[in-house]
N, C-alpha and C positions, 0 to 999 in steps of 0.2 A: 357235181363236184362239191366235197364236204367242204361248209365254211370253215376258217381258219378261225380258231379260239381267240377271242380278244383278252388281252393281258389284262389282272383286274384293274381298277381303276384306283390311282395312286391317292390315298388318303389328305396327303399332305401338300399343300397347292406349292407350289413354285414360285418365291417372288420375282417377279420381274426382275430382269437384268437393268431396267433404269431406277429401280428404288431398292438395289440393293446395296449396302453399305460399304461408302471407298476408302479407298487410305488418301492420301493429303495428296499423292500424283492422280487422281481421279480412276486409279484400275480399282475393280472389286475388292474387299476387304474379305469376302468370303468365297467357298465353293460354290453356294446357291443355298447351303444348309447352314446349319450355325456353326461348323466349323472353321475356327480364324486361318488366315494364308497365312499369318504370323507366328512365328515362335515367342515372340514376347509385343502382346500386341497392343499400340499406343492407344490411350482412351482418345479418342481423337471424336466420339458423337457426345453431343451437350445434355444426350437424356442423362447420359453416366455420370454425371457430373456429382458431386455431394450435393445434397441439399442446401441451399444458401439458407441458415436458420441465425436467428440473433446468436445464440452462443458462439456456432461457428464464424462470425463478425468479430465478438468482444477477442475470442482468442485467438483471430490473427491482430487486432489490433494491438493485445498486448506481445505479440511475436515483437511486433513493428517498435513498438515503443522499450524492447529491450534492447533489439539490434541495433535500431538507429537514432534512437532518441524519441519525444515528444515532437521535434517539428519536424519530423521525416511521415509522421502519421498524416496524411491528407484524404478526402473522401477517394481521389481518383487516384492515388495509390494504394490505397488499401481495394479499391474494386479490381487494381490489375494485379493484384496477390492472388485476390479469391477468384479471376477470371470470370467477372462480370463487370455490367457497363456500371457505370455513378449513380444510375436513378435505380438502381436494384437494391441500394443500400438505404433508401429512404423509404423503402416499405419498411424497415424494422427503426429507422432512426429519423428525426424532425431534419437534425445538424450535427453538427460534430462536436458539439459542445454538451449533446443528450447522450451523443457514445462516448464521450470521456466520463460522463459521470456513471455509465451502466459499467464502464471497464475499472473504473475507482470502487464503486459499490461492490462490485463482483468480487475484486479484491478482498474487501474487508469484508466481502461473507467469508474468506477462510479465516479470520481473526475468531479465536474460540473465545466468548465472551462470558460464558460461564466461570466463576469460583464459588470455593467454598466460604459458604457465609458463616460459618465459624473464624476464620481466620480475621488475623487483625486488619483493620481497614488498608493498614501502610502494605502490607503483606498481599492483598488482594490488587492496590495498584499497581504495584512491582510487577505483578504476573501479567497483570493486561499490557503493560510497557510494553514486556519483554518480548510476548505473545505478538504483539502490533509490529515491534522492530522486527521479527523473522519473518511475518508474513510481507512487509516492503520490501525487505532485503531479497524476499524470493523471487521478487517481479521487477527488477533492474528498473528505475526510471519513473517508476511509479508513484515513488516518495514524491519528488519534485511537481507532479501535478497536483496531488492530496495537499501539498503546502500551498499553492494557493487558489486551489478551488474544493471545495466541502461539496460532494454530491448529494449531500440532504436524502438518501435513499434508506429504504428498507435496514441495511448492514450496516450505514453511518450510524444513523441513530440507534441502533442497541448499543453499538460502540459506543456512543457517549453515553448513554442509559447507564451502562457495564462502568464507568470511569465515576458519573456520578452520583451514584448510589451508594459508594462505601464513602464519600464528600458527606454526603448529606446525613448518613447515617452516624460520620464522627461527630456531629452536631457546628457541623462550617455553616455560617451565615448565609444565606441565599449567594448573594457578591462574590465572597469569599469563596466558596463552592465553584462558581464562574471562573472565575481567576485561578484555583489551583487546579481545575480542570483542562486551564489552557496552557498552563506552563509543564504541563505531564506530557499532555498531546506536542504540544511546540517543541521539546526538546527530545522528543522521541522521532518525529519526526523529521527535526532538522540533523538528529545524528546520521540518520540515513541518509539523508541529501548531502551531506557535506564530507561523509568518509566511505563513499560503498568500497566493496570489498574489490571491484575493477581499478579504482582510481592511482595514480600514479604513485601515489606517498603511501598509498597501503602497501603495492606491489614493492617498494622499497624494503622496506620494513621488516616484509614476510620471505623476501629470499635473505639467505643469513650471510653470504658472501658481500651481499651490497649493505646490506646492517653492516657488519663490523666496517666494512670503508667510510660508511658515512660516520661510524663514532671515532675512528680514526681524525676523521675531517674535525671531527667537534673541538678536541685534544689538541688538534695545530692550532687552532687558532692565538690570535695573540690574547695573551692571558690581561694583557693591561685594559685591552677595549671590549673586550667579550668576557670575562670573567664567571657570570654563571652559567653561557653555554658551554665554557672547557669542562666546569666542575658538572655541569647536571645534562647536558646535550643527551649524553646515552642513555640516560635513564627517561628521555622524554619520550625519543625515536625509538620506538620496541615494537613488536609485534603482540598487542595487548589489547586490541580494538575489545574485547567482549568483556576485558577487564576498567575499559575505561566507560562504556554507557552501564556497567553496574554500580560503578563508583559514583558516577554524577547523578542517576536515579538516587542512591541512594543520600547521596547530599540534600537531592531535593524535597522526597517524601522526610527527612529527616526534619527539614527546615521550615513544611509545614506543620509536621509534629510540633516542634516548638510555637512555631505561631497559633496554635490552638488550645496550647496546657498556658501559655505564657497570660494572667487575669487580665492587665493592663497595658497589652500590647497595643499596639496599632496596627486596624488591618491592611490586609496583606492590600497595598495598593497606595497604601500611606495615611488614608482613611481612620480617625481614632474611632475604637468600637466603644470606650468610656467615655464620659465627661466627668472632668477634674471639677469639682464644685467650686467653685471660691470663697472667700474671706465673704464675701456680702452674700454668698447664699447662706451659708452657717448661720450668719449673726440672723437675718432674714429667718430662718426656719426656727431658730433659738426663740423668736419674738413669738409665734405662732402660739396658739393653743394646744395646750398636749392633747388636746380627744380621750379616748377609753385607755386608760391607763391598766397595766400589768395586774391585774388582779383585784381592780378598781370593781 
């Protein structure tokens, strides 16, 4: 009796039925092949997972700190965002206080810190201002931690490099330099913190039905005790935000310009950058020996 052909032998080994992949009730997840039982099939194994890398950290941190704020960011809720334990986050970070400053940094890499060095010194601060306000304003929340912690990173410092170089270039005093360096950054970034575009008196403002009520509101008032809110209220409450941080920049770069052309000012800080001679230094230098005289 002819033997019966043995079927060839099947290339592709068979995973066990115990280490093949299940759904979350413990039945198989697959046929035996890599075809899913699933029509829309849950990532439910941890190989599939993203890669946990620092970038992927900073930008759910900064998710965290648009939706909820600054103190909604904690190690062990930012690990159950990215679905991993708390100590996975310190392979790429010491504390939370080195991932606020890589998410601060991070930020101010998109601050484009380039101008053209032709332009006037006041004209190149303007643009880094304006350039600094839109990239806070892009990242809800962010302003408020840059106000009071300075990440000292890679992107901070061209930032100030970028601010201080057309200072030092208008010929500002070392000090001086310092000082108006910190009144550009301070009130650029206290504009942000104090009116983002979410906050209650902006959202006023910007719908035009609750503007004309509230200038209505202004106008009742009694004219005897409120006087220049009846007369100026409406003109205060507008919808002008991007008209008001160019006005005040411009006040400011304005008011260093003068403190810089002005010979006998005092500097900016209260600091006199002359000394007044007196009556007894005259008479004193008067007594003196003339030295090499004019043509002597």
């Amino acid at each position: 009796m002819a033997e019966r052909a043995k079927p060839p032998p099947n290339k592709r080994a068979k995973t066990p039925p115990h280490k093949r992949p299940r759904a979350a009730s413990g039945e198989p997840a697959t046929d035996g092949s890599s075809r899913s039982l699933w029509f829309d099939a849950p990532i439910d194994d941890p190989d599939r997972r993203p890669q946990l890398t620092r970038q992927r950290v900073v930008a759910e941190a900064l998710a965290v700190i648009a939706q909820d704020g600054i103190q909604a960011m904690s190690m062990r809720a930012l690990a159950a965002r990215l679905g991993v334990v708390p100590g996975a986050l310190y392979h790429h970070f010491g504390n939370k206080q080195q991932l606020q400053d890589l998410v601060l940094d991070g930020v101010l890499a998109e601050v484009d810190v380039h101008t053209n060095p032709s332009l006037a010194w006041t004209e190149q601060l303007k643009i880094l201002a304006t350039r600094l306000r839109q990239v806070l304003e892009a990242h809800p929340g962010v302003a408020g931690i840059l106000k009071t912690r300075d990440p000292l990173g890679p992107h901070s410092l061209a930032l100030a490099e970028a601010f201080l170089s057309p200072l030092q270039t208008a010929g500002f005093a070392d000090r001086e330099a310092g000082l108006a360096f910190f009144l550009l950054v301070d009130y650029t970034i206290g504009f942000a913190v104090s009116s983002p575009r979410t906050s209650v008196n902006e959202q006023r403002v910007r719908d035009t039905a609750i503007r004309t009520q509230l200038h209505e509101f202004f106008r009742s008032l009694p004219p005897d005790r409120f006087p220049a809110l009846v007369a100026l209220g409406e003109h205060v409450w507008l919808d002008n935000r991007d008209e008001r941080f160019t006005a005040g920049l411009q006040v400011l770069v304005d008011g260093l310009e003068h403190a810089r052309r002005s010979p006998h000012r005092p500097a900016l800080g209260g600091r006199p950058t002359t000394t007044t001679r007196t009556t007894r230094d005259v008479n004193a230098h008067s007594r003196q020996p003339t030295g090499i005289r004019k043509g002597g």
